[in-house]
C-alpha positions in Angstrom: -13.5 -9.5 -1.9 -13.5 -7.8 1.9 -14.0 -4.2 1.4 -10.8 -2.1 2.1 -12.7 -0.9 5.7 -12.7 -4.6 7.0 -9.0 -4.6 6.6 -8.3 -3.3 9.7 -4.7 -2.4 11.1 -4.5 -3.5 14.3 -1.7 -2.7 16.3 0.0 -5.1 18.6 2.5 -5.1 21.7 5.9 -5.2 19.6 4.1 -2.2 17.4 2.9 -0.1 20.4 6.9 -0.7 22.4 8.1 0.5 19.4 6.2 3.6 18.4 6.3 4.2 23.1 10.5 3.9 22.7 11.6 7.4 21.9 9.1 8.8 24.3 9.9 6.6 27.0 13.2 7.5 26.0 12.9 11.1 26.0 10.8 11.0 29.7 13.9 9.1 31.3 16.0 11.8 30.1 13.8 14.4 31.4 13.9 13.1 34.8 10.4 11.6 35.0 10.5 8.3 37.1 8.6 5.2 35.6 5.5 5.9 38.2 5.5 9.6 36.9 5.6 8.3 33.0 2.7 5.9 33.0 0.6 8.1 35.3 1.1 10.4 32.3 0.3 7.7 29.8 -2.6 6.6 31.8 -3.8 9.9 32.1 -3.4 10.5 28.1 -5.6 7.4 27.7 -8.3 8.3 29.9 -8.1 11.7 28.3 -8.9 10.0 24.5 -11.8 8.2 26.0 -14.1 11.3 27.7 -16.8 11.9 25.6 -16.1 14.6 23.6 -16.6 16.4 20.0 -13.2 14.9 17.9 -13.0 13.1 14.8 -14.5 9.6 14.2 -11.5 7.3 13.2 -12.0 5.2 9.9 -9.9 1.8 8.7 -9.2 2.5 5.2 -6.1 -0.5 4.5 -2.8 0.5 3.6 -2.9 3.8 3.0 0.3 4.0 0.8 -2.6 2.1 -2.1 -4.1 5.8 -2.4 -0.9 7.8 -2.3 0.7 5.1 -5.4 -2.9 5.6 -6.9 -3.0 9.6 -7.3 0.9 9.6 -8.0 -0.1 7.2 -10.9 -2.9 9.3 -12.4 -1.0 12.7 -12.4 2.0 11.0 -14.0 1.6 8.1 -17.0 1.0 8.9 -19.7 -2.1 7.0 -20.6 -3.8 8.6 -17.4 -3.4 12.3 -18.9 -5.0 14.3 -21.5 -3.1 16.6 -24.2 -1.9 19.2 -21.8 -1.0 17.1 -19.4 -3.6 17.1 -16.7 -5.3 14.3 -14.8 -8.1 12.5 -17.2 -11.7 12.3 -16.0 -11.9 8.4 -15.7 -14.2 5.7 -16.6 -14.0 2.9 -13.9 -13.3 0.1 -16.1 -11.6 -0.5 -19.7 -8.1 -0.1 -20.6 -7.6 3.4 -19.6 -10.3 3.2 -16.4 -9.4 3.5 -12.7 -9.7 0.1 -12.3 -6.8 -0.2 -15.1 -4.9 2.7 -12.8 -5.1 0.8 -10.0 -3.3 -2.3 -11.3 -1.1 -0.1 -12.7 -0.1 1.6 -9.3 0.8 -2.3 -8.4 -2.6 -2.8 -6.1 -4.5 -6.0 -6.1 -7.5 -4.6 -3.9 -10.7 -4.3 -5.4 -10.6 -0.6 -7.7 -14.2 -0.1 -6.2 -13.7 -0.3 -2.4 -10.6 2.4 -3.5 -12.7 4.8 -5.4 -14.9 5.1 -2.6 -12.4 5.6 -0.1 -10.8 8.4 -2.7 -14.5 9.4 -3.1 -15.3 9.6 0.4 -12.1 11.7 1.4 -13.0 13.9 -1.2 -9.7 13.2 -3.0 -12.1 12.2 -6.2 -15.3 13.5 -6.9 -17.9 11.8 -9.5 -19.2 13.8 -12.7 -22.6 13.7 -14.4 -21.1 12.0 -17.0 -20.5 9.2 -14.7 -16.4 9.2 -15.0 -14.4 10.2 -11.9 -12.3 13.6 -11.8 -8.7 13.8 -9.6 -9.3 16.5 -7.4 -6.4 16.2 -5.0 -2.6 15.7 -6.1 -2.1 14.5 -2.3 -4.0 11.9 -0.5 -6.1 13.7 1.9 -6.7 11.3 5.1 -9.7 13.6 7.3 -13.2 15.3 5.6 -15.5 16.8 7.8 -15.9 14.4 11.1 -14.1 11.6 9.6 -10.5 10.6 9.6 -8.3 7.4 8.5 -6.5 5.7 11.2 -3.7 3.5 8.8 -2.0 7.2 7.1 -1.6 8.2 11.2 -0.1 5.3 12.3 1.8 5.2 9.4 3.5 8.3 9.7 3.7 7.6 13.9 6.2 4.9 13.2 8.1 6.6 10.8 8.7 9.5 12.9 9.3 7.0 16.0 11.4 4.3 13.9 13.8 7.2 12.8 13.7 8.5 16.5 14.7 4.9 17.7 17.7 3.9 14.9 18.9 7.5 16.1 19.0 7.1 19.8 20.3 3.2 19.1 22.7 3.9 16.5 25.1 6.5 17.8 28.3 6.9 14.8 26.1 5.9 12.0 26.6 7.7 9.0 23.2 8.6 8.4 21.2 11.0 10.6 18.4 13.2 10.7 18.0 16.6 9.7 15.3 19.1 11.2 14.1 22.5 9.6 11.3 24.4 10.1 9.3 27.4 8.5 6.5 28.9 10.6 4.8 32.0 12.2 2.4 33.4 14.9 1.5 36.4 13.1 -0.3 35.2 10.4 -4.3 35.9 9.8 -6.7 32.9 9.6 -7.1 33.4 5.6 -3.5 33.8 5.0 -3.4 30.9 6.8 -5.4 28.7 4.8 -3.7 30.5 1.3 0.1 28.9 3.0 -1.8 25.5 3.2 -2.4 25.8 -0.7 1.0 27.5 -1.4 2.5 24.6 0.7 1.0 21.6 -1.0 2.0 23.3 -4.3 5.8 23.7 -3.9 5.4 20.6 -2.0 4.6 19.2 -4.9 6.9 20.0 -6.8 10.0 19.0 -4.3 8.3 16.4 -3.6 8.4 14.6 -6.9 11.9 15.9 -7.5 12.8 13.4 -4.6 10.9 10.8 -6.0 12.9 10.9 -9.5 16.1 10.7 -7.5 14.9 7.9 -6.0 14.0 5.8 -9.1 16.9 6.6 -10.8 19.3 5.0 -7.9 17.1 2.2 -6.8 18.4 -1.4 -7.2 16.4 -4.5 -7.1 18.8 -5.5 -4.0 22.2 -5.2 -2.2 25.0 -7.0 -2.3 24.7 -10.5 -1.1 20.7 -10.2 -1.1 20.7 -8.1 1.9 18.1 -6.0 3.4 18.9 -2.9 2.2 17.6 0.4 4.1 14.2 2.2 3.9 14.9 6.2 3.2 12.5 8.8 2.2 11.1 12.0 2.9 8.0 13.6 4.7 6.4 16.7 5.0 4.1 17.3 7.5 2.3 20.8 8.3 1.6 22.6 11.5 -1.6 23.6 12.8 -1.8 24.7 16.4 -5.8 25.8 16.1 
C-alpha cells in the first residue's frame, strides 16, 4: 500500500478560485483595481519562492485520519486503562493501534499513520516497544517540518464560510467572531496560555462534539445534501 506521503493533495483551478474568492472579494471592496490585486498576488508568490529559512512543507493525506485517530484513543473504552487515560499500545492485536485505526473508520495502512503521529511528535515509542499518546490534538509542524493537507484544510474552511456568507445574504445561519488576546504578555506566560488553551480547548471542544452526535441523522428529508457545521479554534501567534 502507497505510504500516506505519496498521497499527495494537489490543489487544482476550481480549488485555488475558491479558497482566492473572499479575498478577491474583500480587495474589490477595498478599492484595489484587478491590476493592483494580482500585482499583489504576484508579488506574494514571488515572495514564498526567495530563498529563505521557513518550514519544509510535508504531504501527510487527509489529515482529518490523525485527528479521528487521537479522538479515538482518548475516548473508547478498550483504548484506556483503569483511570481513564490513553493506553500505551502495541501495534497490532485486538486492542493495538492498528485495531484503533479501523476503529477511527480508516482504511490506510496503521504503519504509514504511526509514523506520521510519530514523526509530528503526537506519539512517541517506549522501550517496551508499545506506542504512548502524547498529544490530545493533532499537532501538524515539529521542528523544520510542517504538513501541508491540515493547512489547506483549514484555508477552505475559513474561505468556504467566507464565500456562503458573502453569496448568501438572509440565510439564517451566519458567522460569529470572538476573540481573546493581549500584547502585554511575557514570552513564558506566553507559552503557559498555549497549554492553558489546548486544555480548556479540550474540554469545549468535546462538549461540541457530543452535541453533535447526539443530533446527527444518517440524512435529510428526501436524501438531500444536508449541511457541513462545526467548530474551529485556531490560536494567534504574531512572533
Amino acid at each position: 500500500m502507497p505510504s500516506q506521503t505519496s498521497r499527495k493533495s494537489l490543489i487544482n483551478k476550481d480549488q485555488a478560485i475558491s479558497l482566492l474568492y473572499p479575498i478577491a472579494a474583500f480587495f474589490n471592496r477595498g478599492g484595489m483595481s484587478r491590476a493592483q490585486s494580482l500585482a499583489a498576488l504576484s508579488a506574494a508568490i514571488d515572495n514564498v519562492r526567495k530563498p529563505q529559512r521557513k518550514r519544509e512543507l510535508e504531504h501527510i493525506g487527509t489529515p482529518i485520519y490523525y485527528a479521528d485517530l487521537i479522538a479515538a484513543w482518548t475516548r473508547e473504552r478498550r483504548f484506556l486503562d483503569s483511570r481513564g487515560r490513553p493506553r500505551s499500545l502495541s501495534l497490532w492485536g485486538h486492542h493495538g493501534f492498528a485495531a484503533l485505526a479501523r476503529s477511527a473508520g480508516t482504511d490506510r495502512d496503521p504503519k504509514s499513520l504511526l509514523n506520521v503521529l510519530i514523526r509530528y511528535r503526537n506519539v512517541r515509542k517506549l522501550s517496551n516497544g508499545k506506542f504512548q499518546l502524547v498529544s490530545p490534538f493533532f499537532r501538524a509542524s515539529a521542528g523544520s517540518r510542517m504538513a501541508f493537507e491540515p493547512i489547506v484544510y483549514f484555508l477552505n474552511d475559513a474561505t468556504v464560510t467566507l464565500t456562503h456568507t458573502l453569496k448568501s445574504a438572509g440565510t439564517q445561519t451566519s458567522p460569529f467572531w470572538r476573540t481573546v488576546e493581549s500584547t502585554q504578555i511575557s514570552r513564558a506566560n506566553a507559552e503557559k496560555f498555549v497549554d492553558f488553551a489546548k486544555e480548556r480547548s479540550l474540554i469545549f471542544l468535546e462538549e461540541m462534539d457530543e452535541w453533535l452526535r447526539a443530533h446527527s441523522s444518517v440524512r435529510g428529508r428526501g436524501g438531500k445534501r444536508q449541511p457541513r457545521v462545526g467548530l474551529g479554534l485556531f490560536s494567534i501567534s504574531s512572533r
